[in-house]
C-alpha positions in Angstrom: -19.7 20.1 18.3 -18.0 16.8 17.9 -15.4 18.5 15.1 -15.0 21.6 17.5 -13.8 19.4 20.1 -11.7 17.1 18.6 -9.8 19.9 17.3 -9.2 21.6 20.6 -8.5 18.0 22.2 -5.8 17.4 19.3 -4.6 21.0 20.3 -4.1 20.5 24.3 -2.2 16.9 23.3 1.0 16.4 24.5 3.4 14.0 23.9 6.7 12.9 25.6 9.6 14.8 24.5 12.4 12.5 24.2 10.1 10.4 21.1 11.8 10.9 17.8 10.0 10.9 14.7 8.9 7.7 12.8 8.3 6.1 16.5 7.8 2.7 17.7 9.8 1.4 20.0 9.8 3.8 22.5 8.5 3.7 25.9 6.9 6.8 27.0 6.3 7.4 30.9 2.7 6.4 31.0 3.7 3.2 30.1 6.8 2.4 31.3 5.7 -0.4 33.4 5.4 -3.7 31.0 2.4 -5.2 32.8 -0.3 -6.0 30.4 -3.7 -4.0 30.6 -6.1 -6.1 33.0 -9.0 -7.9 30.9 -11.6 -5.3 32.7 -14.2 -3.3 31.7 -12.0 -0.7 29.7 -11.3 -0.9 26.3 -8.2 -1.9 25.1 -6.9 -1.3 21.6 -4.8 -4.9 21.2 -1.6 -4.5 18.9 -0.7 -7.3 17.1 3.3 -8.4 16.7 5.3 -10.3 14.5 8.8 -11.7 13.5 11.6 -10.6 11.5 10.6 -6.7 11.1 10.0 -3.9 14.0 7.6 -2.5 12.1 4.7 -4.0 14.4 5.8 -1.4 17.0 5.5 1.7 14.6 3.9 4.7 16.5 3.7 2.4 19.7 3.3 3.3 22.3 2.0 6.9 21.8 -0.7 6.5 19.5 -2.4 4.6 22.1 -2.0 6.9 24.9 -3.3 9.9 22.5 -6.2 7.5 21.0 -7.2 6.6 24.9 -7.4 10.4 25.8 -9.3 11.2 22.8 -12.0 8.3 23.4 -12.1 9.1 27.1 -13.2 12.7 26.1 -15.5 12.3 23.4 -16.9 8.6 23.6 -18.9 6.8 26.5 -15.9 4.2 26.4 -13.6 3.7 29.5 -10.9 3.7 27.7 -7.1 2.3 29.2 -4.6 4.6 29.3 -1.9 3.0 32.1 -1.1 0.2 29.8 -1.2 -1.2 26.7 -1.5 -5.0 25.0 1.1 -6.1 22.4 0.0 -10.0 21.3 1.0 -12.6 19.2 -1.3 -13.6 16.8 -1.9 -16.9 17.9 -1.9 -16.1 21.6 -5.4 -17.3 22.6 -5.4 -14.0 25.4 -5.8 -12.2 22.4 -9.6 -13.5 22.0 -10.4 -11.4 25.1 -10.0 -8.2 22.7 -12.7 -7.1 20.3 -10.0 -4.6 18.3 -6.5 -5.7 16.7 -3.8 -3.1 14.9 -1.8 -4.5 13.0 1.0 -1.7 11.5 3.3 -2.3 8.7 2.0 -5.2 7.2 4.2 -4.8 4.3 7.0 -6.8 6.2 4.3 -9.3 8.2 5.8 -13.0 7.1 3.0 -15.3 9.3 3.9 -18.2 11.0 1.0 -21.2 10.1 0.5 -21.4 14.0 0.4 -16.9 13.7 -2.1 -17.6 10.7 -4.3 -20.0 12.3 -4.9 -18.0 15.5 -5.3 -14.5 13.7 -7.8 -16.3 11.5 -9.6 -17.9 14.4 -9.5 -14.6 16.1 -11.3 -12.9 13.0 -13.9 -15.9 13.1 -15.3 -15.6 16.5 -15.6 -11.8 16.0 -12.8 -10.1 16.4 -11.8 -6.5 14.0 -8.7 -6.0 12.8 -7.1 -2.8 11.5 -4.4 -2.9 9.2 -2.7 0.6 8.9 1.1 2.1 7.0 2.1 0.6 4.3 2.2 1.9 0.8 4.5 0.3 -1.7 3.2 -1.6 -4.3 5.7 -4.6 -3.0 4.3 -4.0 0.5 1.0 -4.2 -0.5 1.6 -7.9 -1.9 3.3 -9.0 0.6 0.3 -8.1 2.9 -2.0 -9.9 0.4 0.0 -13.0 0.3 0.1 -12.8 4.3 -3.9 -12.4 4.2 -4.3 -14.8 2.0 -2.3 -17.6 4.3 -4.7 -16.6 7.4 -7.8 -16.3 4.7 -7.1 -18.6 1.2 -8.8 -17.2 -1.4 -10.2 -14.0 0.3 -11.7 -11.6 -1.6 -10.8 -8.1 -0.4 -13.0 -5.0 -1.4 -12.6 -1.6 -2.2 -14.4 0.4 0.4 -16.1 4.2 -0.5 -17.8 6.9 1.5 -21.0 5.2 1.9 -20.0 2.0 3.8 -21.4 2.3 7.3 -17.5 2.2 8.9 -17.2 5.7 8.0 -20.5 6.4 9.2 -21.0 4.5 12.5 -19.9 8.0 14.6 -18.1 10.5 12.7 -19.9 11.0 9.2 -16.7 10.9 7.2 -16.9 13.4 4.6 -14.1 12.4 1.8 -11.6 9.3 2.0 -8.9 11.9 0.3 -6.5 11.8 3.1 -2.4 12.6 2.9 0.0 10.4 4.0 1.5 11.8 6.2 5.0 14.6 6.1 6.4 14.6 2.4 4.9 11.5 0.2 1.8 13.2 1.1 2.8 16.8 0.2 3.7 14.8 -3.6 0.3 13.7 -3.6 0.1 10.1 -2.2 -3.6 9.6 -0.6 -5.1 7.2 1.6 -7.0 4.2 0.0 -9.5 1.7 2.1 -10.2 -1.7 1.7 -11.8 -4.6 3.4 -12.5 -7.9 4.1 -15.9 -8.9 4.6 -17.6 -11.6 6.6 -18.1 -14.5 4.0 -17.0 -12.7 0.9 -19.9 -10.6 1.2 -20.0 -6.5 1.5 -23.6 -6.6 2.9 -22.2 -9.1 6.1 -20.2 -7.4 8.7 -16.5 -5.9 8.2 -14.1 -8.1 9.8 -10.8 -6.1 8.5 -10.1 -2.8 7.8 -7.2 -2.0 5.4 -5.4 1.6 5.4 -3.5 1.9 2.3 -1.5 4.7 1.6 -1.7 5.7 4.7 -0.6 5.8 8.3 -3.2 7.1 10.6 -1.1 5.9 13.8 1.8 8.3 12.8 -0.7 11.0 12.5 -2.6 10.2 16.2 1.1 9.8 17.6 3.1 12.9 16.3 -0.7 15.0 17.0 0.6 17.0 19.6 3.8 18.2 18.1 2.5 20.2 15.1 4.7 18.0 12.4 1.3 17.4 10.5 -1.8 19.8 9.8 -4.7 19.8 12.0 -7.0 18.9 9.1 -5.3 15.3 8.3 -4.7 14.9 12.2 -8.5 15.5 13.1 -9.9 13.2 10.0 -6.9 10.3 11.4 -8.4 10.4 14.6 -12.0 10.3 13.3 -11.3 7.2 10.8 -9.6 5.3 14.0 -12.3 6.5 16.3 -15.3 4.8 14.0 -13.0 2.0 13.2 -13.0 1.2 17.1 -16.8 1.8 17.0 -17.6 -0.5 14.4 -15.8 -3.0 15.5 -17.2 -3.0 19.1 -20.8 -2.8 17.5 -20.5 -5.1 14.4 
């Protein structure tokens, strides 16, 4: 029942028609006003900026606005939809927000003040997704970034099995396309994470997509550039992430 409705939710989305593909710094008329969510009782996805690259914005701020509908229909979570919260990392408002995204972290150069709030963010409990980016270049300059909030972390290679995939959606295979034509060639999503204490048995306090971009896929959903099948399983993957991260 779950899969049958996603699928028709995904169907019925509709996004605003002046966005242009690859996204991100866009407003779109449900949030055009710039006031920050309220810290209420509804969930809030927090987005997580940072200097010298607009990549932070990628997707923004539709992905939200189709994430919020989605959760409003199939979760118990109030979820907001008016307005959204982009924050530095070491803004100490972002503690008030269980879930972080944090998009293109291929071109995230940290601050030590950025560092030191994102990791003391991560320490009192917050989750933090990381999503699109897929270079090998990228890729280490998102470990050496990690490694300045975190020294020495250890970051695991996640499979099927670990309860993130599990926690509402049983994720059925990780093999996901990135998204439009690197995808058609072949390129598939890899996961990875960061555990609580270097161990996989203590809770997950970052999520990595690799490979992949499920924001593009939640933003574009209503416009048909991308197949339903990769659509439904990006929603699904962010859907648990937000789960897990208000449960764990």
């Amino acid at each position: 029942m779950r899969r049958w409705l996603l699928g028709a939710l995904l169907v019925l989305l509709v996004l605003p028609l002046h966005a242009q593909r690859g996204g991100g710094s866009r407003m779109s008329p449900m949030f055009r006003s710039t006031t920050p969510a309220p810290y209420d009782s509804q969930f809030t996805l927090a987005r997580l900026s940072y200097d010298r690259f607009r990549g932070w914005a990628a997707d923004w701020p539709e992905m939200e606005s189709n994430l919020g509908r989605v959760l409003q229909h199939l979760t118990a979570l109030r979820a907001q939809q008016e307005r959204n919260n982009v924050f530095r990392m070491d803004d100490p408002e972002l503690l008030k927000f269980p879930v972080a995204y944090l998009s293109e972290p291929g071109y995230w150069y940290p601050s030590d003040e950025e560092a030191a709030g994102l990791k003391r963010y991560l320490d009192k409990g917050g989750f933090l997704i990381v999503d699109d980016f897929h270079f090998p270049e990228e890729w280490a300059v998102f470990e050496s970034a990690m490694r300045k909030v975190m020294p020495g972390v250890r970051i695991d290679a996640l499979d099927i099995s670990h309860p993130v995939f599990n926690c509402f959606f049983p994720i059925k295979s990780l093999k996901v396309p990135y998204p439009g034509r690197l995808g058609e060639m072949g390129l598939m999503g890899e996961f990875y994470g960061i555990h609580d204490a270097e161990d996989p048995a203590n809770r997950l306090m970052v999520v990595i997509n690799y490979n992949i971009d499920i924001g593009d896929y939640m933003e574009h959903s209503g416009r048909s550039w991308y197949s339903v099948a990769p659509t439904n399983e990006a929603y699904k993957f962010a859907i648990n992430y937000l789960i897990y991260g208000l449960t764990h």
